[in-house]
N, C-alpha and C positions, 0 to 999 in steps of 0.2 A: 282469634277464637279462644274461649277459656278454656284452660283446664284446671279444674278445681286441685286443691290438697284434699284426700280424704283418707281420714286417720282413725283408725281403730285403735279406743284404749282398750286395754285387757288385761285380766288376772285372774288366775287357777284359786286364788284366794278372796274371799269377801273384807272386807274394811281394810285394803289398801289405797284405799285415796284414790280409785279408779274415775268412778263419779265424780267426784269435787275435782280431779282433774279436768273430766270436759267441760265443767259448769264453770270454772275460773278460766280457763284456755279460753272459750267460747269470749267469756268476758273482756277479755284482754285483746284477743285477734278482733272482736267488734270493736274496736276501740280506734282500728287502722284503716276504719272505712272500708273494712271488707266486708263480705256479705257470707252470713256463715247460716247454715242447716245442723241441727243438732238431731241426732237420730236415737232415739231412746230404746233398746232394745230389749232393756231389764225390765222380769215382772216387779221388783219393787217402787219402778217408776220413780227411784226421788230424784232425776234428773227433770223430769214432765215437772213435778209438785212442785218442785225449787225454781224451776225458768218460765213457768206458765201461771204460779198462784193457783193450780188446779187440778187434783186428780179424776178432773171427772171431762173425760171427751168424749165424744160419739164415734169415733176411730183413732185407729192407730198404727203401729206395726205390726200387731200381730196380724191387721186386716190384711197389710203388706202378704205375710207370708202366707196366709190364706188364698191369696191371690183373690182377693173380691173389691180390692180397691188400688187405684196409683198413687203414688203418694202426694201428687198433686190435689188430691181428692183431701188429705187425712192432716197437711200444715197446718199446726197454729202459730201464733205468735208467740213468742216470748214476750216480759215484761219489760217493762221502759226502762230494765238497767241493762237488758243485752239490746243493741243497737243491733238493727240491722240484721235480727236472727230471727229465723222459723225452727219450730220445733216439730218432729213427729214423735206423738206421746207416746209413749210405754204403758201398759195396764198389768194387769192381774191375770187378764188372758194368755198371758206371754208363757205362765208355766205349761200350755200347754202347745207352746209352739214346735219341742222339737218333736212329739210325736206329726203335726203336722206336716210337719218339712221331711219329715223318713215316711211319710205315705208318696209322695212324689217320686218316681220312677226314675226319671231323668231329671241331671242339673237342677238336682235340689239344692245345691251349694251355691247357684247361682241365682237364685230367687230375687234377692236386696238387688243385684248387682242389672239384673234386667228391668227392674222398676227405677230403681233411682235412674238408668241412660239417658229418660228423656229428659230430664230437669237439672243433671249437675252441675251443668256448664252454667245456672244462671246464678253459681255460689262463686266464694271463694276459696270458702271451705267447707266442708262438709266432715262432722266428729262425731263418732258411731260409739255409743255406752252401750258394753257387752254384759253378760250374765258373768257371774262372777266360776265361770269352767268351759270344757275347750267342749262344746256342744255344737253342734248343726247349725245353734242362731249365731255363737262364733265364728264358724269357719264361712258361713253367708257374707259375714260384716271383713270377715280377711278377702273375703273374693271381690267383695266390692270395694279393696280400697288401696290407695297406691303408698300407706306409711300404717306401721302401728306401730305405741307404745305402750311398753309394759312400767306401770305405776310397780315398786318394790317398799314393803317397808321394812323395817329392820329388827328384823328377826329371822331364822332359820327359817321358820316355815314361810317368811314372806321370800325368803330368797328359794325354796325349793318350787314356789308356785311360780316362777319366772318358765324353766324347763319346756313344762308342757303346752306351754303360749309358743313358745318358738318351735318349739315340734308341731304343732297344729300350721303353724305359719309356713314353714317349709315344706307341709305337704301341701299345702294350699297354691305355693308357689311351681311345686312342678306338676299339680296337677291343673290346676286353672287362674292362675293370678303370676307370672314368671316376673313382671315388674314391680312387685312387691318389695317395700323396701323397711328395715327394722330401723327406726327412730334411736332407739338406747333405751336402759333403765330407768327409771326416775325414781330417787329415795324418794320416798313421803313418810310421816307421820314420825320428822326423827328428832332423837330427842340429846340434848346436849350432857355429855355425862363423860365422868372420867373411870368408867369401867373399861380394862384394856380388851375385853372380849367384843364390845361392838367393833370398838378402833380394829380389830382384828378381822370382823366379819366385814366392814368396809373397806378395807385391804383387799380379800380376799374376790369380791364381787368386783371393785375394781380388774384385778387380774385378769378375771375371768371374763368381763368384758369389754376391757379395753378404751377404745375411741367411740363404743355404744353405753358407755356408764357416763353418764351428764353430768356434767362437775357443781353444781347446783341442787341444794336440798331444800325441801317441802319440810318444815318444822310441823310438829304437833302444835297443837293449840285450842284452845276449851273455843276460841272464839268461831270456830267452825261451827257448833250448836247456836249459838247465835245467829249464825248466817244461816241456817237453813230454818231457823223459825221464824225469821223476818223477811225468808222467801227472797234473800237477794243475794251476791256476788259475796264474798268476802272479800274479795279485792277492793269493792266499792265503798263495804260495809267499815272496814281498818284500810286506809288507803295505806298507812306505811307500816303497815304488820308485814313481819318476814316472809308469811305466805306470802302474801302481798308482790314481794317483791322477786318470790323464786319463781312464782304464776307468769311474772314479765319478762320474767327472762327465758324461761321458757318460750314461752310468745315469740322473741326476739329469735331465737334457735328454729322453731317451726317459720318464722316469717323467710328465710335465709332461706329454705329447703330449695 
């Protein structure tokens, strides 16, 4: 019987590489003959636009959390460069999903988590893009999943938005998900410099967390604009660009779990 990986990226902060995390991860895990669900949870939908070529669906997840459809109902395909992946799109509607989910009385936290039971097991994995803050649609996507990782970029503020991901996570964990498990940090978006203040705040995160900081970095790169106007992977798009290759190892670290 399967049991899927399902992995919540997330971040207290917007343009860390959260997104292009699961749009490359997705990339690279379809690549090993696994069968992966990408779950779009953000109103800005550019995971849906980037792995579908479309921001126009007739459902989604906000349906999800409305509860008016399963998500069996709301799957599209992704494009012929993710193998093997269905996507549930993200829309517009989604800024008004956490007033929806605090109208629910009970087990509003567990919304995502009793739709997706009937269908995970036919994944391999399953990777859940959050809103970029520790809201009701995130603490849903911590309840339904058994790994998340927090994308980090480097700067102060990206390292202060790490915090209240794992404070959300650990109430999540004693209150309804106790098999929850934290993946590590992932630098993204970093940049090669002889300033001794990064080297210092990379130090420092190190310290701080140990055998969950991934020794493997996400370079900046203008070629990400690229990849999201041509609607494809960047891993596909520069097969040996350093993204490229920190996305596969990555990969390699989630395959292992």
């Amino acid at each position: 019987m399967k049991h899927p990986i399902i992995i919540t990226v997330a971040s207290d902060k917007g343009g860390c590489g959260k997104t292009t995390t699961v749009i490359e991860l997705a990339y690279h895990l379809s690549r090993t003959n696994s069968t992966i669900l990408v779950i779009d949870t953000d109103s800005t939908a550019t995971a849906t636009k980037q792995m579908t070529q479309s921001a126009n669906h007739e459902f989604g997840s906000y349906d999800i959390f409305c509860e008016k459809k399963e998500i069996s109902d709301v799957i599209v395909p992704a494009s012929e460069f993710w193998a093997n992946t269905l996507v549930v799109p993200g829309d517009r509607n989604l800024i008004d999903a956490e007033m929806v989910i605090s109208r629910k009385r009970t087990a509003s936290e567990k919304i995502l988590k009793s739709r997706l039971a009937p269908i995970q097991k036919e994944f391999d994995y399953i990777l859940i893009d959050t809103p970029a803050n520790v809201g009701s649609v995130t603490a849903n996507a911590l309840t339904a999943s058994t790994h998340y990782l927090v994308p980090i970029c480097m700067s102060e503020y990206g390292r202060e938005a790490v915090e209240p991901i794992k404070f959300l996570a650990e109430e999540v964990k004693r209150e309804s998900n106790p098999s929850l498990e934290f993946i590590g940090v992932l630098m993204t978006l970093f940049k090669r410099t002889n300033a001794n203040i990064i080297g210092e705040l990379i130090e420092e995160i190190k310290e701080e967390y140990k055998d969950k900081f991934l020794s493997f970095k996400i370079p900046h790169s203008a070629n990400i604009v690229e990849a999201q106007r041509k609607k494809m992977p960047l891993s596909y798009l520069k097969k040996n660009n350093n993204i490229a290759s920190g996305y596969k190892r990555l990969s390699s670290h989630i395959h292992k779990l």
